[in-house]
GUVEX-700141 format. One record per residue (C-alpha): residue in one letter; x, z, y. Coordinates in steps of 0.25 Angstrom, whole numbers, plus 2048, in hexadecimal, padded with zeros to 3 digits. Example, Ala and Ser with C-alpha at 12.3 -4.5 7.8 and 13.67 -1.06 7.14 Angstrom:
residues 2
A83181F7EES83781D7FC
END
This chain:
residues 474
X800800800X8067FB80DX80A809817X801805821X7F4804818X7EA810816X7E6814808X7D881B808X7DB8247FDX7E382B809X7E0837810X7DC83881FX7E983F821X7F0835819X7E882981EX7F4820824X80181E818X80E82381FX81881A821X82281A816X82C82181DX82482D81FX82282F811X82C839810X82C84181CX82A84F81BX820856826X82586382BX81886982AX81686781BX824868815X82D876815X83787781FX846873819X83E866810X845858816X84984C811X85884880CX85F83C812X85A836805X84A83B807X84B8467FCX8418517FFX84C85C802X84686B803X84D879806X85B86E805X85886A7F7X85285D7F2X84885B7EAX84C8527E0X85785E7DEX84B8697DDX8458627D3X8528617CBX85586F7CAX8478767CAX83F86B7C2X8318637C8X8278667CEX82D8707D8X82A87B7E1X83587B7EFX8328867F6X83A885803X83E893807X84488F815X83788C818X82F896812X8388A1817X83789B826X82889A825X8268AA820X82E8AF82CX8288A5835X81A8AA82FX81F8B9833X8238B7842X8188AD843X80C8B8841X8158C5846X8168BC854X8068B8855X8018C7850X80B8CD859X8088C6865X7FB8CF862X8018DC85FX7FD8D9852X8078DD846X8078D483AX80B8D282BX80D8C6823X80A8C5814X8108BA80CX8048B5802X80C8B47F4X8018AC7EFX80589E7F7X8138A07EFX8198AC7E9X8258AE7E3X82F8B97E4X8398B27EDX82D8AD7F7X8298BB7F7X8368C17FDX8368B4806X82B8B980CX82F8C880DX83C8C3814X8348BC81FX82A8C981FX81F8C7818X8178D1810X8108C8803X8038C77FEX8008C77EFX7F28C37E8X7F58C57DAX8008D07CEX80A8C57CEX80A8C37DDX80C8D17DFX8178D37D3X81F8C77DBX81E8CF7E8X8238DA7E2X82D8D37DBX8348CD7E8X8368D97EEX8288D87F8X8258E67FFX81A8EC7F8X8128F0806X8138E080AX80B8DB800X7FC8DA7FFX7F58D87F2X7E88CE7F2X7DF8C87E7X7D18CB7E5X7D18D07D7X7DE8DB7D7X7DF8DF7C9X7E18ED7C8X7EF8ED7C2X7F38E57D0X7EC8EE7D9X7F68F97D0X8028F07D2X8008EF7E2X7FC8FE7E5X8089037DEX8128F97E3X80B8FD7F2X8078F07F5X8038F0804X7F68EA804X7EC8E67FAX7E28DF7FDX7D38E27FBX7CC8D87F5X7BE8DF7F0X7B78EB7F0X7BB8EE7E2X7C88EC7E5X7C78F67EEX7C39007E3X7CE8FC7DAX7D98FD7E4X7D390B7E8X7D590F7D9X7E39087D6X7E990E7E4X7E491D7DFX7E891B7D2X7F59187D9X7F69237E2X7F991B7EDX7F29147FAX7F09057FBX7EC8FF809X7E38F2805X7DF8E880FX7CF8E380CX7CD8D480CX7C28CB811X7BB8C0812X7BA8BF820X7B18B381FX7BA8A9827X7BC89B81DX7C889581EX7C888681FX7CF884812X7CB87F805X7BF888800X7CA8907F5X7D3893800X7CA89A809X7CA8A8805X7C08B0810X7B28AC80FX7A98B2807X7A88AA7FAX7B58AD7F2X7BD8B77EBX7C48C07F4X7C38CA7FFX7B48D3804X7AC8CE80EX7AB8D781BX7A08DF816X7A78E1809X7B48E5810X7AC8EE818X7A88F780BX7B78F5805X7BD8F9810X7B6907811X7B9909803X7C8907805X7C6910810X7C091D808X7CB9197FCX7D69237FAX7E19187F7X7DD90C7FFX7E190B80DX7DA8FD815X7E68F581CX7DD8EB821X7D58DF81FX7DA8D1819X7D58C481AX7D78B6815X7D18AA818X7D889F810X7E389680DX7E9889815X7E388C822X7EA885830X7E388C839X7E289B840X7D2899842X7CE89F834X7D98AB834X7D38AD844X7C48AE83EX7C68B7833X7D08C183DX7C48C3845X7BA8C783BX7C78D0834X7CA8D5842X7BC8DA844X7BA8E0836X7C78E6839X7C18ED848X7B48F183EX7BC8F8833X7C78FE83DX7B9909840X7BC90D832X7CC90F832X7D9906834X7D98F782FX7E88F4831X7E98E782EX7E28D982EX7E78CF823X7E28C1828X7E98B981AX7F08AD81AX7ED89F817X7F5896822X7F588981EX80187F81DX80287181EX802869812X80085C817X808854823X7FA852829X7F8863827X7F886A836X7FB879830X7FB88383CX80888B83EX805899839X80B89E849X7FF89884DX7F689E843X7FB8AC844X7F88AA853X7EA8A6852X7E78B1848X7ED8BB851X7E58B685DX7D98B9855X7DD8C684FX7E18CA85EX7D38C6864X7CA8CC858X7D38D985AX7D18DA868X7C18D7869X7BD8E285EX7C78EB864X7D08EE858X7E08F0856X7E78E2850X7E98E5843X7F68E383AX7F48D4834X7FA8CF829X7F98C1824X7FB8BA817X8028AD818X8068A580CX80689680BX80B894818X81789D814X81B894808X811888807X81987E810X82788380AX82387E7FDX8248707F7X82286A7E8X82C8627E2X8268587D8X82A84C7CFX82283F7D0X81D83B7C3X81382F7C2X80D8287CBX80381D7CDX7FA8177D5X7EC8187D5X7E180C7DBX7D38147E0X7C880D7E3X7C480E7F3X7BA8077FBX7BA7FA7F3X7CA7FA7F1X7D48037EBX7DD80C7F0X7EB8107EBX7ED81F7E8X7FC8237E3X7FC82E7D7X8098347D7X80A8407CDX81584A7CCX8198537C3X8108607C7X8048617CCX7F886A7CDX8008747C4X80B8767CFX8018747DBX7F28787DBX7EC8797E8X7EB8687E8X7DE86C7DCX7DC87A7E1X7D98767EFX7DA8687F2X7E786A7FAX7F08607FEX7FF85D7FFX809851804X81484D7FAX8218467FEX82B83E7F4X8378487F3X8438407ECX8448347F6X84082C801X83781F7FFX833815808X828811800X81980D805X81281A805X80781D7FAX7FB8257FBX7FD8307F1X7F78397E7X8038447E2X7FD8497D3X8028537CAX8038537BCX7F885A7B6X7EB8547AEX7E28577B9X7DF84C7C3X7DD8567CFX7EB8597CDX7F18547DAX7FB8597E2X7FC8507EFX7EE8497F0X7F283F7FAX7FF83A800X808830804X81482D7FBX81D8227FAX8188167F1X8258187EAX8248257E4X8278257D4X82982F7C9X8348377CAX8338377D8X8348467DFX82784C7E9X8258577F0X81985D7F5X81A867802X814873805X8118797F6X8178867FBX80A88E7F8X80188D7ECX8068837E5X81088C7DBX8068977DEX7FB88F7D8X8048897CDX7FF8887BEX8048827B1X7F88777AFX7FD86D7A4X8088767A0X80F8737ADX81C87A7B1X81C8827BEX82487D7C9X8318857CCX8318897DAX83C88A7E1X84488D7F0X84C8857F7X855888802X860883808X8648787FFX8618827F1X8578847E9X8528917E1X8468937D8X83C89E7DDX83489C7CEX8388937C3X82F8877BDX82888C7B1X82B8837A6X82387F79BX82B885792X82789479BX81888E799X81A88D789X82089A78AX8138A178EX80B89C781X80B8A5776X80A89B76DX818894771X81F8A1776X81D8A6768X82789A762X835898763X83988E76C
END
């Protein structure tokens, strides 16, 4: 197909083909911060290429760029203390493990001064694991097993999370039986919907987690009259991938004046307003710089404090993917490829499938929640005619897609290296063994070397958890 011609299969934002010497480039606001191009067009992260990644760590690959991940923490830290202080405010940050968690990330994040959230046993084993202040780590989830709740009160985690009135009642008896007090914070649906896809939003009224207002209302007097508990404050979370400050400003307001309703009754320290900044994913993407969301949160925290007449609370926030999203990139091997003719408007259009050798197993969130993602050829320059793309996986599903729609050079062929940006966040944390699949190593690099934060499971660690085979010699 000549450059200058349109395919309809095309996306708006991909409406007009680039030329063909755009095909490689690298946009600042997608890719981490040390990724660049050799003098012979190899994809060159942390001062390692890829092709060399690939042959010491095996395909497909997680890069995590820890120049870029480091920079982004401490940039995170100054950006919030410098809006909530030009409010008198003080202010925490907590990193939230489940974007991606390993025990090196962990201390990353402890180094640049973040506390960490956890959501689950293993989460909070890591934590301990790396080292991780008990009192800077809060526990979520909204079905604690008892056990848990037993682990985080006697390791003196800071805060744990109410996510139910039962819970309340079973954090009372495991903090007795303990002999110790736990401050809690209580979360809640503060009614403000994200605009998100419907499984990321996480505070209206139809889902699994947190108490509406009324329902908090009645926890929060129980925690109250509860030898044992002690109530840090209020938490809420209004969803994932958001690029704007309207939503966390809404739902400051209504968690402000709860706040000034409940303070009648005793202290509420501290307001938890979440995470979920969004990142850009695309070129086309316009993700807001988290400076300028901490300062339109704190304008609204400021106004809704000052017109019910309250103190400014302690805030906390719980950044995640825009820590680590962008700082991550997926090394894959192109396998087969083919074109494909589909019938439009009387005609036919041409579609390039173009599989490599991971898929949904190693990236989800394309069949979780329709996300998308821009991939780049990674071993070479090309000057070929560019091709509307479709990068696929491996896997005997046909929703198994990682890159719905881009443009890649016409030349690209099996054996061919690409990498797709900004799998930082929940793409190893969403990771699965479908088909058997190995798991991607993931691995740092820095300053021309590379290390592995986890090693690939193999097949051979796969067999090894069947009885059946781990019973015979091999």
């Amino acid at each position: 197909m000549p450059e200058s011609e349109v395919n309809p299969l095309a996306p708006a934002r991909l409406a007009t083909p680039p030329r063909s010497t755009d095909l490689g480039r690298l946009d600042a606001g997608v890719w981490s911060a040390t990724a660049h191009r050799a003098d012979d067009g190899e994809l060159v992260i942390g001062g390692v290429r890829a092709s060399a990644l690939l042959a010491e760590h095996g395909s497909p690959l997680y890069v995590v760029d820890e120049q870029d991940v480091r920079e982004r923490a401490a940039a995170a830290v100054a950006d919030f203390a410098a809006a909530l202080a030009a409010i008198g405010a003080e202010v925490e940050l907590h990193y939230a493990s489940k974007a991606l968690l390993t025990i090196d990330i962990a201390r990353w994040m402890q180094e640049a001064g973040l506390g960490l959230d956890v959501a689950s046993a293993g989460e909070l084993e890591v934590a301990l694991a790396a080292g991780i202040d008990p009192a800077r780590i809060g526990l979520h989830g909204n079905s604690k097993p008892d056990a848990l709740l037993r682990r985080a009160v006697t390791a003196g985690v800071g805060t744990i999370i109410v996510d139910s009135q039962q819970e309340v009642e079973r954090l009372a008896a495991v903090a007795a039986e303990a002999g110790r007090t736990q401050p809690v914070l209580v979360r809640i649906n503060s009614g403000i919907h994200a605009a998100t896809h419907s499984y990321l939003a996480t505070s209206h009224e139809d889902q699994k987690f947190g108490l509406t207002f009324d329902e908090a209302r009645a926890a929060i007097a129980r925690i109250r009259e509860v030898d044992g508990l002690e109530l840090a404050g209020l938490h809420s979370h209004i969803g994932s991938s958001i690029h704007d400050a309207a939503g966390f400003g809404a739902a400051a307001d209504r968690l402000m004046r709860f706040r000034a309703e409940l303070l009648a009754g005793g202290p509420v320290p501290e307001v938890n307003l979440g995470g979920g900044f969004g990142i850009a994913y695309l070129p086309s993407d316009d993700a807001t710089p988290l400076a300028e969301l901490a300062r339109g949160i704190a304008a609204e925290v400021e106004r809704a404090c000052r017109e019910t007449g309250t103190d400014l609370p302690r805030l906390t926030f719980e950044p995640g993917r825009s820590l680590v999203g962008t700082g991550g990139t997926t090394l894959y091997t192109v396998g087969t490829t083919k074109t494909v003719h589909v019938p439009v408007d009387g005609g036919t259009a041409e579609r390039r499938y173009i599989s490599v050798d991971g898929g949904m197993s190693d990236n989800a969130r394309p069949a979780l929640y329709e996300a998308d993602y821009c991939a780049r050829l990674a071993n070479r320059d090309s000057d070929a005619a560019p091709a509307l793309a479709r990068v696929v996986g491996s896997h005997c599903e046909s929703g198994d897609v990682v890159v719905d729609a881009d443009w890649l050079p016409a030349d690209t062929a099996p054996g061919d290296l690409l990498a797709v940006p900004g799998t930082g966040a929940y793409c190893f944390s969403l990771s699965n063994h479908y088909n058997y699949f190995e798991r991607p190593a993931v691995v740092a690099v820095r300053d021309g070397a590379s290390r592995t934060l986890v090693r690939r499971v193999t097949i051979h660690d796969l067999l090894a958890l069947d009885t059946a085979w781990a019973g015979e010699e091999h």
